[in-house]
NULOMAR-245195 format. One line per field, with one value per atom (N, C-alpha, C, CB): residue number from 1; residue in one letter; atom name; x, y, z negated. Coordinates in steps of 0.02 Angstrom, whole numbers. Last residue first. Glycine has a CB too. Example, Ala and Ser with C-alpha at 12.3 -4.5 7.8 and 13.67 -1.06 7.14 Angstrom:
residues 2
nr = c(2,2,2,2,1,1,1,1) .
rest = c(S,S,S,S,A,A,A,A) .
atom = c(N,CA,C,CB,N,CA,C,CB) .
px = c(642,684,645,704,660,615,660,565) .
py = c(-112,-53,2,-30,-284,-225,-165,-224) .
pz = c(-354,-357,-394,-286,-390,-390,-390,-452) .
//
This chain:
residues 135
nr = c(135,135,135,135,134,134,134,134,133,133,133,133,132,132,132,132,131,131,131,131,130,130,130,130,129,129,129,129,128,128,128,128,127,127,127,127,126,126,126,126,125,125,125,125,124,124,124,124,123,123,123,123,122,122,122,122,121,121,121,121,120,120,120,120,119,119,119,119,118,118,118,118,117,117,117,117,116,116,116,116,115,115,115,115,114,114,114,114,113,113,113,113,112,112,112,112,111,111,111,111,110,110,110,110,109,109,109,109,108,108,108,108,107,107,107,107,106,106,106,106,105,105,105,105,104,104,104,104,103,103,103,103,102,102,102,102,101,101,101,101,100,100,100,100,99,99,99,99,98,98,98,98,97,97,97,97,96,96,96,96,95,95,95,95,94,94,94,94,93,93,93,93,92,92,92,92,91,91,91,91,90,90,90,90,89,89,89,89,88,88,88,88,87,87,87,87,86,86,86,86,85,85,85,85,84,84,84,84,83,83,83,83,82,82,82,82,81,81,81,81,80,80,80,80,79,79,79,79,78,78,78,78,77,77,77,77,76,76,76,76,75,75,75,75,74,74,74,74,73,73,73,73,72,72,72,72,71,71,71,71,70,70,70,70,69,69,69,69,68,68,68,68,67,67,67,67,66,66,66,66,65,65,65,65,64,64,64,64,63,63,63,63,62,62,62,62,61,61,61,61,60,60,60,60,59,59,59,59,58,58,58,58,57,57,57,57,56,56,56,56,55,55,55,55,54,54,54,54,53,53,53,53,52,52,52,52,51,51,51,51,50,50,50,50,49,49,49,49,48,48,48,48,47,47,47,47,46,46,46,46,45,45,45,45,44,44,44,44,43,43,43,43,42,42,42,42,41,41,41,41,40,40,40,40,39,39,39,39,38,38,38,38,37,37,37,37,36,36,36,36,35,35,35,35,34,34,34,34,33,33,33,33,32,32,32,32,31,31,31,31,30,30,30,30,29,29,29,29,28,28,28,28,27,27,27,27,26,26,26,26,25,25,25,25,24,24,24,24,23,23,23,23,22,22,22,22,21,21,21,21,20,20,20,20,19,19,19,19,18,18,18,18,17,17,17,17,16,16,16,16,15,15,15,15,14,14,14,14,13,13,13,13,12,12,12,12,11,11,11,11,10,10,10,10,9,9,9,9,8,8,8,8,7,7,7,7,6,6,6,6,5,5,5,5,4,4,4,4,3,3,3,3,2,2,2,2,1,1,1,1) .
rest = c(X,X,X,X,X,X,X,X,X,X,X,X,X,X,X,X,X,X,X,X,X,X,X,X,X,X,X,X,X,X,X,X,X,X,X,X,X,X,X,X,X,X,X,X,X,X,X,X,X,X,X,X,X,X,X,X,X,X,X,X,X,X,X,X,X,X,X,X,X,X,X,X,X,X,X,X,X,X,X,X,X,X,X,X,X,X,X,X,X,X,X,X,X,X,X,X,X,X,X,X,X,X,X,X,X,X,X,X,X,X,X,X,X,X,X,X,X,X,X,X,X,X,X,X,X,X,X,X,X,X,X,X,X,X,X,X,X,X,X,X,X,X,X,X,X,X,X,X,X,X,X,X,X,X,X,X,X,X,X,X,X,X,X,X,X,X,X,X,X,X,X,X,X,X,X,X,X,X,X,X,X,X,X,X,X,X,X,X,X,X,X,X,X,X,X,X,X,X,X,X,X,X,X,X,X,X,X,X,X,X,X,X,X,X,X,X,X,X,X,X,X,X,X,X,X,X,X,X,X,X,X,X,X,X,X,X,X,X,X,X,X,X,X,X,X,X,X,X,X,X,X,X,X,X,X,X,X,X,X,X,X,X,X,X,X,X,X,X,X,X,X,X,X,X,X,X,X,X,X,X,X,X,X,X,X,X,X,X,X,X,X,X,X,X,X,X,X,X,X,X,X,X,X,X,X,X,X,X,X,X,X,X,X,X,X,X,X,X,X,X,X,X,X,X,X,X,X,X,X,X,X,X,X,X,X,X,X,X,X,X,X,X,X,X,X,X,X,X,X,X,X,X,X,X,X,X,X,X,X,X,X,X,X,X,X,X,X,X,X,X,X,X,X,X,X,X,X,X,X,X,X,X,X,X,X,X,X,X,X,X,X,X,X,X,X,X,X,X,X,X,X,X,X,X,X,X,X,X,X,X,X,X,X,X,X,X,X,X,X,X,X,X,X,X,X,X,X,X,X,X,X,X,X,X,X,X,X,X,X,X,X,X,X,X,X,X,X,X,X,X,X,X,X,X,X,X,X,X,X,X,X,X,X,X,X,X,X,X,X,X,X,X,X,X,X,X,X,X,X,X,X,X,X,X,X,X,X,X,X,X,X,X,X,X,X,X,X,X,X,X,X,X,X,X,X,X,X,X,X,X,X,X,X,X,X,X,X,X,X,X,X,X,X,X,X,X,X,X,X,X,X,X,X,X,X,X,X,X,X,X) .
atom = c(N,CA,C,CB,N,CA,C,CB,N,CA,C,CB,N,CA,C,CB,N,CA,C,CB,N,CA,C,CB,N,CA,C,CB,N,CA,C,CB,N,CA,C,CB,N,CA,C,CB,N,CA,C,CB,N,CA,C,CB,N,CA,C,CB,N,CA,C,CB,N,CA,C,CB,N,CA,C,CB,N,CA,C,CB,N,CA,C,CB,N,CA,C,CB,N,CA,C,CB,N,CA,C,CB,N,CA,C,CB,N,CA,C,CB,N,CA,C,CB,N,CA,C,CB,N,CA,C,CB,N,CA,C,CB,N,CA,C,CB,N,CA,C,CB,N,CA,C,CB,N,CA,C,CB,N,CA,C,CB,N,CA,C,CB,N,CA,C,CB,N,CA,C,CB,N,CA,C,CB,N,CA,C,CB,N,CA,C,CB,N,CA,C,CB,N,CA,C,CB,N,CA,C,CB,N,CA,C,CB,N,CA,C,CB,N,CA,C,CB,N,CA,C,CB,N,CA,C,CB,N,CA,C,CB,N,CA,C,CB,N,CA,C,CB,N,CA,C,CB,N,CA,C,CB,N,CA,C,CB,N,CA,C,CB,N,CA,C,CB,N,CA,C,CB,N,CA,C,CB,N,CA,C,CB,N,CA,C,CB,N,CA,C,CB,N,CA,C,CB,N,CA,C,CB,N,CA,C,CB,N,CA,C,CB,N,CA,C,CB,N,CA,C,CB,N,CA,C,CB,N,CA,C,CB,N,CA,C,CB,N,CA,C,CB,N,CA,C,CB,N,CA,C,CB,N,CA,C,CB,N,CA,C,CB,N,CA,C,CB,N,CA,C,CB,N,CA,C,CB,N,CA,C,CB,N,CA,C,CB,N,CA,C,CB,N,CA,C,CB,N,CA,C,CB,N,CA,C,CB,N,CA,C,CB,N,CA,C,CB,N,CA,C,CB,N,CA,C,CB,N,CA,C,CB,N,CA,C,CB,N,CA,C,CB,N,CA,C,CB,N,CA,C,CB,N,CA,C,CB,N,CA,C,CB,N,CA,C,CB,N,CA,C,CB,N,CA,C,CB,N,CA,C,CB,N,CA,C,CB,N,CA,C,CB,N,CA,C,CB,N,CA,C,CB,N,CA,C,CB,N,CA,C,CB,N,CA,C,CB,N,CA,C,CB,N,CA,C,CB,N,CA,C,CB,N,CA,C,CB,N,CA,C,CB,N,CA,C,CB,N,CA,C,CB,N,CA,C,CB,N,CA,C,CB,N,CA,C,CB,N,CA,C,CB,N,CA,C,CB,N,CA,C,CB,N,CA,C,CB,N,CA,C,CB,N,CA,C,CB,N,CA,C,CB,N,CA,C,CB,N,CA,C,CB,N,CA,C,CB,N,CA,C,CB,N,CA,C,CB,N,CA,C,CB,N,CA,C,CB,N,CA,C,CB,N,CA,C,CB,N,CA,C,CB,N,CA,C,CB,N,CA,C,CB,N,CA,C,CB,N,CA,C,CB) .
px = c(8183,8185,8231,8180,8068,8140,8120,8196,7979,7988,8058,7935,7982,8013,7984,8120,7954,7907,7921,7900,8062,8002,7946,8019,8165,8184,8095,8236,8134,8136,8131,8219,8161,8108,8100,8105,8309,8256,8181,8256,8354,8361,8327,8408,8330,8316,8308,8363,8430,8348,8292,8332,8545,8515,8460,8526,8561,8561,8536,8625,8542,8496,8499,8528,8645,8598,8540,8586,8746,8762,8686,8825,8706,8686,8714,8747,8624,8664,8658,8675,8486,8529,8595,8540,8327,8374,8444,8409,8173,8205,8288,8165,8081,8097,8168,8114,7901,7994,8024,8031,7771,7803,7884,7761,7669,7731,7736,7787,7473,7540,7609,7514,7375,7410,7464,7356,7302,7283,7331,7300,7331,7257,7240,7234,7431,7448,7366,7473,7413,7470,7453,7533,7375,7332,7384,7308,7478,7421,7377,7377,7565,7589,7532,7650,7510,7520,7517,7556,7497,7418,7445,7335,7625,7582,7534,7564,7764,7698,7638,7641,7872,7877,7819,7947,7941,7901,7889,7830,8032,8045,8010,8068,7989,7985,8010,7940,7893,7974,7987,8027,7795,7780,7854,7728,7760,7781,7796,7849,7616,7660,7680,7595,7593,7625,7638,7662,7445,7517,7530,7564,7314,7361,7423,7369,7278,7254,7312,7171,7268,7334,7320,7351,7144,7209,7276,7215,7045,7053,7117,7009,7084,7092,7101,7124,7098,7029,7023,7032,7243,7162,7099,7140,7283,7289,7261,7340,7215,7195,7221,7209,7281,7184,7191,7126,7418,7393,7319,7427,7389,7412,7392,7486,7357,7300,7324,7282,7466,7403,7355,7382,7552,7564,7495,7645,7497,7543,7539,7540,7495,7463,7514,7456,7550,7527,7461,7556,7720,7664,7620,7681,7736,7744,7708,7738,7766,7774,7786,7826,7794,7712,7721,7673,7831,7842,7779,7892,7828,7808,7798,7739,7862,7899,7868,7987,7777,7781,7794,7708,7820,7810,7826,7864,7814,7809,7801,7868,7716,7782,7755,7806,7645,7646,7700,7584,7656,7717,7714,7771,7539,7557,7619,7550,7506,7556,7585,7610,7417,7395,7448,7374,7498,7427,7417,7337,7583,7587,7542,7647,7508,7517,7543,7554,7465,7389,7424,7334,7556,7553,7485,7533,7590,7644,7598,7729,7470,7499,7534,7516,7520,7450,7467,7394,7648,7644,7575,7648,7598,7640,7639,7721,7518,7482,7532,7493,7602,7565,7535,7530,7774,7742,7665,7758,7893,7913,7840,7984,7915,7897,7891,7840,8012,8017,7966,8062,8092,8053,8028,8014,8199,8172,8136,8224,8221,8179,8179,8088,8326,8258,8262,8248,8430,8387,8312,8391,8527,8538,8480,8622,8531,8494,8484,8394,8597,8558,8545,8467,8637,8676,8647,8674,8505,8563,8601,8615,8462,8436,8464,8373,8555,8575,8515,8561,8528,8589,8576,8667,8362,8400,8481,8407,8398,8372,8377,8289,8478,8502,8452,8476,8377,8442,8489,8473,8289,8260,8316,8177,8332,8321,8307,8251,8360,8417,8415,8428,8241,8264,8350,8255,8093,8178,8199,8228,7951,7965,8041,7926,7937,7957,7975,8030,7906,7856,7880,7783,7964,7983,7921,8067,7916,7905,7926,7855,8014,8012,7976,8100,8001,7993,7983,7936,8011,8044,8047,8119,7839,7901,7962,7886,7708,7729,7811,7706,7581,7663,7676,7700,7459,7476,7552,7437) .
py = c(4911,4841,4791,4842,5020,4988,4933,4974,5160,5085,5051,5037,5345,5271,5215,5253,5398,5401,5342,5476,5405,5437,5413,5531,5423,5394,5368,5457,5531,5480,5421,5482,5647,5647,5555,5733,5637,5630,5618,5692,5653,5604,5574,5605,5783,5745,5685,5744,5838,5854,5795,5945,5804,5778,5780,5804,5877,5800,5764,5780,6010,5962,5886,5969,6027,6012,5976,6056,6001,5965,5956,5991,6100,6044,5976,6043,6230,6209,6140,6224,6303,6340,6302,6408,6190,6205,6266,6113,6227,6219,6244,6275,6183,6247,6200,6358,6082,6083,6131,6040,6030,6101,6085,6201,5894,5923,5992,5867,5899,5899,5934,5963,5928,5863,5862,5783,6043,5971,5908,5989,6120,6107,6037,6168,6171,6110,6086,6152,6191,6157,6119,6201,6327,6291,6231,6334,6383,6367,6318,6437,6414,6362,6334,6388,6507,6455,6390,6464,6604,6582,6513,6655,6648,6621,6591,6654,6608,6658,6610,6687,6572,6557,6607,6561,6458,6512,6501,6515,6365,6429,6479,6454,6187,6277,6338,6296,6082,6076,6161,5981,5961,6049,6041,6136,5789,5842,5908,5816,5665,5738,5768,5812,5507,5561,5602,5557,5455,5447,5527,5443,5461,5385,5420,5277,5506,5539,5528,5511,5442,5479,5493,5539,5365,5315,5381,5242,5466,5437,5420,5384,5632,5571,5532,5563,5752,5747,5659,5806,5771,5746,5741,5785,5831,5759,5737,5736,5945,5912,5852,5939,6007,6001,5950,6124,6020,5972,5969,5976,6121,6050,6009,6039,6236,6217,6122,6301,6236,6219,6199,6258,6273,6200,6191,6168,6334,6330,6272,6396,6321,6289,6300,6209,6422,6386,6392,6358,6437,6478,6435,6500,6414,6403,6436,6346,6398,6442,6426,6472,6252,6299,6356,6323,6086,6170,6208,6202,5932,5998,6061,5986,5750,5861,5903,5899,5633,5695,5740,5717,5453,5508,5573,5504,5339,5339,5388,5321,5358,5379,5368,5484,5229,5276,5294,5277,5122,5147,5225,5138,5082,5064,5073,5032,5134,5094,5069,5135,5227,5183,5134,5215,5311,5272,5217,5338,5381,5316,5284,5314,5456,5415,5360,5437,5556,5505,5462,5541,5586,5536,5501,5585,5669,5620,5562,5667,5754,5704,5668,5711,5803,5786,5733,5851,5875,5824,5780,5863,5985,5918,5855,5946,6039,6019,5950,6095,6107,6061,6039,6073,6099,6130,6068,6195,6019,6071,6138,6080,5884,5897,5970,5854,5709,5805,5829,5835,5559,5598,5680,5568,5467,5529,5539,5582,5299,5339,5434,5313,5246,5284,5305,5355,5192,5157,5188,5132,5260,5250,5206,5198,5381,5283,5295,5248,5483,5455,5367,5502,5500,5522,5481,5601,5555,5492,5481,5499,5652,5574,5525,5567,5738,5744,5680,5838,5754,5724,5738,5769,5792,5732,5709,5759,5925,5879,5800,5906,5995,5985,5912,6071,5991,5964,5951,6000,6077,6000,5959,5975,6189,6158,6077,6198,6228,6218,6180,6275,6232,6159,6168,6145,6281,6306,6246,6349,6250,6264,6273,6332,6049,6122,6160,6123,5916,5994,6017,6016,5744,5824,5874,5847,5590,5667,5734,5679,5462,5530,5556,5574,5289,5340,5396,5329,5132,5194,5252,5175,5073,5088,5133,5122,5049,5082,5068,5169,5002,4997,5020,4886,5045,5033,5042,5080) .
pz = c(-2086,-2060,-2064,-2007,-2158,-2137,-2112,-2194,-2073,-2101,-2090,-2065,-2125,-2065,-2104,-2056,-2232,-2196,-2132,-2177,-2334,-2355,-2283,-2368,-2246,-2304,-2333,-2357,-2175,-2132,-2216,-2067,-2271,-2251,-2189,-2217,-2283,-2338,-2318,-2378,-2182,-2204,-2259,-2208,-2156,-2110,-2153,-2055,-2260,-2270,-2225,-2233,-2217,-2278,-2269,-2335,-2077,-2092,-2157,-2089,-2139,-2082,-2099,-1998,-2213,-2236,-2201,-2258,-2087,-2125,-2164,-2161,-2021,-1979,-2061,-1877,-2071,-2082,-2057,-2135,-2119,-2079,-2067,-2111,-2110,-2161,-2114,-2195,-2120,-2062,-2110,-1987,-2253,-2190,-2174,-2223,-2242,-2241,-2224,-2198,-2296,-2254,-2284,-2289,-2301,-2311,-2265,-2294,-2315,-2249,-2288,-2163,-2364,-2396,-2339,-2406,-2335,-2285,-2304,-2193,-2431,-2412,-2372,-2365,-2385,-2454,-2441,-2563,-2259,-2266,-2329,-2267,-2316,-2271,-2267,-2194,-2380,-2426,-2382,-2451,-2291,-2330,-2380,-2368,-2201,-2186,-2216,-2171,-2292,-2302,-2245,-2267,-2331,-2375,-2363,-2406,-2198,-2229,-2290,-2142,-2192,-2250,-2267,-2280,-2049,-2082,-2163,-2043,-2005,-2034,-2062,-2001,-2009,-2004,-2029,-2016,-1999,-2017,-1973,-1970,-2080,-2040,-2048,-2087,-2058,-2097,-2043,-2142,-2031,-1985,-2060,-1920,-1990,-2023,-2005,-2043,-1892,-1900,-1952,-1809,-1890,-1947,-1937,-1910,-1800,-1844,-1926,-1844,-1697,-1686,-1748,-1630,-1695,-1705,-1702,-1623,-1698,-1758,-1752,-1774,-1651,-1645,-1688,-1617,-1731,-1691,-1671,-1609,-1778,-1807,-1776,-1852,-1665,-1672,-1712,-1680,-1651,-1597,-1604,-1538,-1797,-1784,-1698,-1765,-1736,-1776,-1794,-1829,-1656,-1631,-1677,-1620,-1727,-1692,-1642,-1632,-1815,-1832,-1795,-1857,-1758,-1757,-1799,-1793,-1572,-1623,-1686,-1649,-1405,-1440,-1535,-1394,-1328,-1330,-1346,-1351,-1439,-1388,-1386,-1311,-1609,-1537,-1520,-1506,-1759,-1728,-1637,-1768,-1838,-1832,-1804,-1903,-1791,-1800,-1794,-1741,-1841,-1797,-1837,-1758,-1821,-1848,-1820,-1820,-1841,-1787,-1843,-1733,-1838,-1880,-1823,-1954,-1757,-1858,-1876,-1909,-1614,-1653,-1749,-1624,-1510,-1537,-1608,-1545,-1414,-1441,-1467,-1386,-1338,-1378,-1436,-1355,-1226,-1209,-1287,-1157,-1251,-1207,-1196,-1150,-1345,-1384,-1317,-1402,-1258,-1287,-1344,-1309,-1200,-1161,-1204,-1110,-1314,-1269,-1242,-1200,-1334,-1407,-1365,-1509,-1231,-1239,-1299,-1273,-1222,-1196,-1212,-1164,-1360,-1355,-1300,-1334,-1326,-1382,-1378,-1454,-1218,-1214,-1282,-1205,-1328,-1251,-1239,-1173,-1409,-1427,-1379,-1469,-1356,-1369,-1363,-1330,-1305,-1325,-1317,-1281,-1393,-1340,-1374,-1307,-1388,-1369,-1350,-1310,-1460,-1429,-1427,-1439,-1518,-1527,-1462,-1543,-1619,-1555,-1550,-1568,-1717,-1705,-1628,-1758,-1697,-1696,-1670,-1754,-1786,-1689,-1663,-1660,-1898,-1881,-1808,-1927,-1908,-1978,-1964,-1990,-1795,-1847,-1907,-1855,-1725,-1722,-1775,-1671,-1828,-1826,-1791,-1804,-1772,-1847,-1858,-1893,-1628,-1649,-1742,-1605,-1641,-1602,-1628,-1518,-1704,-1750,-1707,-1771,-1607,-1690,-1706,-1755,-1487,-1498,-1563,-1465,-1542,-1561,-1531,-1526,-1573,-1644,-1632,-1685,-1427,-1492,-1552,-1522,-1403,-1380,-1411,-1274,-1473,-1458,-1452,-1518,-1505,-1432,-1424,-1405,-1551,-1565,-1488,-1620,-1600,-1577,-1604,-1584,-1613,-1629,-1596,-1587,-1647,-1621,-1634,-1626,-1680,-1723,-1652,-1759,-1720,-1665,-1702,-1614,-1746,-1773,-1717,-1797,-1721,-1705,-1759,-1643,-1852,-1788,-1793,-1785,-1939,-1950,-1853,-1985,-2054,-1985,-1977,-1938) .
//
């Protein structure tokens, strides 16, 4: 299934999802970013654009939120077959064990969250490289 160039970010610090908005401009002025700053909102946002058709190439999500955290977000976008298709890499700071084991369990990338806007931008870039469609 071929989708837009659209990134979902889920994350609750709107520091990290301001870094990661300018370090994917930065990469391709093309992509789409989209926000949402925890899994309830992301749920909506991917219900409203399943109905409008502009569902995202790929959702970042963080596994440390209130809420909804990124496990239990990502179990509610598997629940949906057509959200089910889209790519999610974990993009996080955590580095607990039974996270990263549940993670390799579900064939889902874990990325940590790099400390440096320069590495940002690589790491970013790697992962879009890997998961965008060119055009």
């Amino acid at each position: 299934m071929k989708y837009p160039k659209i990134i979902l970010c889920v994350d609750d610090d709107p520091d990290d999802r301001f870094l990661l908005s300018h370090a994917i401009n930065r990469i391709d002025q093309a992509i789409v970013f989209k926000e949402a700053q925890h899994g309830p909102k992301a749920i909506e946002i991917l219900t409203h654009a399943k109905s409008f058709g502009d569902l995202p190439s790929l959702i970042m999500l963080d596994m440390n939120m209130p809420i909804m955290d990124g496990i239990q977000t990502f179990k509610a976008i598997k629940k949906d077959a057509e959200l089910s298709k889209i790519p999610i890499v974990v993009f996080s700071t955590s580095d607990r064990e039974e996270e990263i084991s549940y993670w390799k369990s579900e064939n889902v990338p874990m990325v940590t969250k790099p400390s440096g806007f320069t590495e940002l931008v690589s790491c970013v870039k790697n992962i879009i490289s890997l998961y965008l469609v060119s055009e």
